[in-house]
VMD Tcl script that builds the backbone (N, CA, C; Angstrom):
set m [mol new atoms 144]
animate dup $m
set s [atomselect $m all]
$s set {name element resname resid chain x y z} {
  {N N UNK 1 A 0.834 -1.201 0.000}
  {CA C UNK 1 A 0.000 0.000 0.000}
  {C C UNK 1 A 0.876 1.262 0.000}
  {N N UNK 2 A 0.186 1.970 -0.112}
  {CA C UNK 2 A 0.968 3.728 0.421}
  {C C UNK 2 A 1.265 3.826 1.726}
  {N N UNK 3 A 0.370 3.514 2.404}
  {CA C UNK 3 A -0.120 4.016 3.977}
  {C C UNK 3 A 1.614 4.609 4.721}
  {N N UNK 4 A 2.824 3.723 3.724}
  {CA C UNK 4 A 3.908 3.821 4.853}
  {C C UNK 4 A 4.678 5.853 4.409}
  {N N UNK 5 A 4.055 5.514 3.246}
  {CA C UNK 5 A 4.412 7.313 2.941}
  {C C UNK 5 A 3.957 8.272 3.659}
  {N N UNK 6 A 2.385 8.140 4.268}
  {CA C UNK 6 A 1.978 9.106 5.329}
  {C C UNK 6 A 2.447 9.338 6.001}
  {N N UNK 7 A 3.564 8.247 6.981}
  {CA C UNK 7 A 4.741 8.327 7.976}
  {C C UNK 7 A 5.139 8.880 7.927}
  {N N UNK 8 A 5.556 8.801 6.583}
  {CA C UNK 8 A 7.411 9.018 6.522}
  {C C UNK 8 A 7.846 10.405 7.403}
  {N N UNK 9 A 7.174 11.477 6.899}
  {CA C UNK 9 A 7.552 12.925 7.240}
  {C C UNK 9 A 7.528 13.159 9.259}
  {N N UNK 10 A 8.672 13.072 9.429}
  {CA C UNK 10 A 8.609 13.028 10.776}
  {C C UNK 10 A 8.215 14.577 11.663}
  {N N UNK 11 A 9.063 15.649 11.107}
  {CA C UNK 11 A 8.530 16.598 12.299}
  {C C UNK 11 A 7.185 17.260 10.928}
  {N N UNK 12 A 6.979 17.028 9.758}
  {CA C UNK 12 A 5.616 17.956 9.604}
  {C C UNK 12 A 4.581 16.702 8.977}
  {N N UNK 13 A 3.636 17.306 9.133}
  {CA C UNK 13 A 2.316 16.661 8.782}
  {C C UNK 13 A 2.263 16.588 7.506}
  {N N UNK 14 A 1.967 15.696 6.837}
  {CA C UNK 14 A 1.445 15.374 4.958}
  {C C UNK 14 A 0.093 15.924 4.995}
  {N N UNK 15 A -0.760 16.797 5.839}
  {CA C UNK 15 A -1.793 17.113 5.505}
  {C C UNK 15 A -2.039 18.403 6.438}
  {N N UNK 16 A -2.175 20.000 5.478}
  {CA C UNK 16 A -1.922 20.993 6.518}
  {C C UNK 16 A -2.807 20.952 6.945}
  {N N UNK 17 A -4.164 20.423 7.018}
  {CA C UNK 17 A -5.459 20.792 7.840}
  {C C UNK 17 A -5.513 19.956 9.300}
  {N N UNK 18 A -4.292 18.478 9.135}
  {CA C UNK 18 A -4.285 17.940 10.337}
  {C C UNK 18 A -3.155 18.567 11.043}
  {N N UNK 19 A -2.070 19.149 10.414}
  {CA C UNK 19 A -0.948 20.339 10.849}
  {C C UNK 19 A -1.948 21.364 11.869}
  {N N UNK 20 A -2.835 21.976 11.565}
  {CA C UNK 20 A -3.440 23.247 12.068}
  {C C UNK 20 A -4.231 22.160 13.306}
  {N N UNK 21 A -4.389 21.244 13.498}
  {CA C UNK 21 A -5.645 20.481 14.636}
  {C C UNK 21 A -4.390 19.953 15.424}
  {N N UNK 22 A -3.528 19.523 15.668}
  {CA C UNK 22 A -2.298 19.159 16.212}
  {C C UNK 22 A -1.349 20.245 16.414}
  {N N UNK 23 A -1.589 20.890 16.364}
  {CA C UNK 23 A -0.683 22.346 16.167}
  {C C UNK 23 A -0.295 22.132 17.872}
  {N N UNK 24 A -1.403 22.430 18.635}
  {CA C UNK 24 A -1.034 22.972 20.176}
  {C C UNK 24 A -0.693 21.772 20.697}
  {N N UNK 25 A -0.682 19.836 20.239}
  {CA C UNK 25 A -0.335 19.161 20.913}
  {C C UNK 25 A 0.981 18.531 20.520}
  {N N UNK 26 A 1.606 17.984 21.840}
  {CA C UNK 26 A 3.280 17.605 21.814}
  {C C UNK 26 A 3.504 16.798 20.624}
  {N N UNK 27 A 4.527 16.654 20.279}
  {CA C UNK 27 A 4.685 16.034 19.070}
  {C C UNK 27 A 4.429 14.391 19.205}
  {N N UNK 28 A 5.033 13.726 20.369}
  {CA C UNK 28 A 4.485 12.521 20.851}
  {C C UNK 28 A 3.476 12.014 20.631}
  {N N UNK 29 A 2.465 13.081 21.152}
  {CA C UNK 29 A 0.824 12.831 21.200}
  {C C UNK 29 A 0.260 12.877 19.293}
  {N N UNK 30 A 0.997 13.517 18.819}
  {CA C UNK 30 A 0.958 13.752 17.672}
  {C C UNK 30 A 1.117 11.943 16.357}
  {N N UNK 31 A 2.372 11.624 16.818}
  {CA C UNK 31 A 2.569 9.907 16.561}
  {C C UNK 31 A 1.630 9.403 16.832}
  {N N UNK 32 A 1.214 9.421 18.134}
  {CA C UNK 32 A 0.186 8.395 18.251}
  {C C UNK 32 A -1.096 8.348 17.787}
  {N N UNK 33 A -1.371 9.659 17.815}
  {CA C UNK 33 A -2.779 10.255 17.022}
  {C C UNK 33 A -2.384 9.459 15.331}
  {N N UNK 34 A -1.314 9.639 15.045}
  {CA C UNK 34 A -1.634 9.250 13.821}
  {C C UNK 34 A -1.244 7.611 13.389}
  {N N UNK 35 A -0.647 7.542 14.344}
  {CA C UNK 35 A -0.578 5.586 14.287}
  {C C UNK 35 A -2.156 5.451 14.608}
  {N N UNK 36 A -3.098 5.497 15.551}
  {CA C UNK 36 A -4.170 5.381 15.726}
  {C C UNK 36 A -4.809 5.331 14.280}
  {N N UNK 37 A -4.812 6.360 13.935}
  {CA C UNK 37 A -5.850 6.829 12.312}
  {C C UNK 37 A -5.235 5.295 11.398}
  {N N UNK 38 A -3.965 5.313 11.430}
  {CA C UNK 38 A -3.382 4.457 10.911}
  {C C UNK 38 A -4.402 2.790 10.921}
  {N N UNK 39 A -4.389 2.110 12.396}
  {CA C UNK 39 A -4.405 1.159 13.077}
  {C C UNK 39 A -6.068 0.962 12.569}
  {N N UNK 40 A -6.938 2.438 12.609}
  {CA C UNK 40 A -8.371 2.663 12.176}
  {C C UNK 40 A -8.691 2.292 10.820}
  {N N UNK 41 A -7.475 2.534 9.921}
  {CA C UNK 41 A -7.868 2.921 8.356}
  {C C UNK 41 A -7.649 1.127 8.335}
  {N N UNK 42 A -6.406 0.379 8.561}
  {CA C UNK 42 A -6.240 -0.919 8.126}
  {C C UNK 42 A -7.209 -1.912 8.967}
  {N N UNK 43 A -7.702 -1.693 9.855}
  {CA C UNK 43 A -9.287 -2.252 10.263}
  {C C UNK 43 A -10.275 -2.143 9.265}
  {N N UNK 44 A -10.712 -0.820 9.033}
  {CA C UNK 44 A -11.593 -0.738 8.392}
  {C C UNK 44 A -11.400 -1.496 6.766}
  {N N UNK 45 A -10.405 -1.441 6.108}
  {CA C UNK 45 A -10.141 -1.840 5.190}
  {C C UNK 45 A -10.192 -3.539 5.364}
  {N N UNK 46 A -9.646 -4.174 6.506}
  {CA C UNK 46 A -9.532 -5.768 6.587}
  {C C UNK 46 A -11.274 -5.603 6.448}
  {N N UNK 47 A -11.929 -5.206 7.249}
  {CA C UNK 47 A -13.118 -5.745 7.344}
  {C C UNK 47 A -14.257 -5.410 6.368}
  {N N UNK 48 A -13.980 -4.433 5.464}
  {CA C UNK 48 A -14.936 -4.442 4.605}
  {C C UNK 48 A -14.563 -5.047 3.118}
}
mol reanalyze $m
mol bondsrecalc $m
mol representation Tube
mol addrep $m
C-alpha cells in the first residue's frame, strides 16, 4: 500500500489541515494520534 508514505515525514504533517488540529499538541501525542488513524484505516479496510 501507500499508507507507509503518510509516515514518513517526521517533524511535519502530509496534511496541513491535520498540521493546524495538532498544532497545540506535543509532538508525541501527535505519533500516536496518527498511528491510531493508521491502526483505524487498516481495520476498516480488513473488514470491509
Amino acid at each position: 500500500m501507500g499508507s507507509t508514505a503518510i509516515f514518513r515525514p517526521c517533524g511535519t504533517s502530509p496534511w496541513p489541515q491535520f498540521t493546524i488540529l495538532l498544532n497545540p499538541i506535543p509532538y508525541p501525542s501527535q505519533v500516536s494520534v496518527f498511528l491510531g488513524f493508521g491502526v483505524l484505516l487498516l481495520t476498516s479496510v480488513r473488514q470491509s
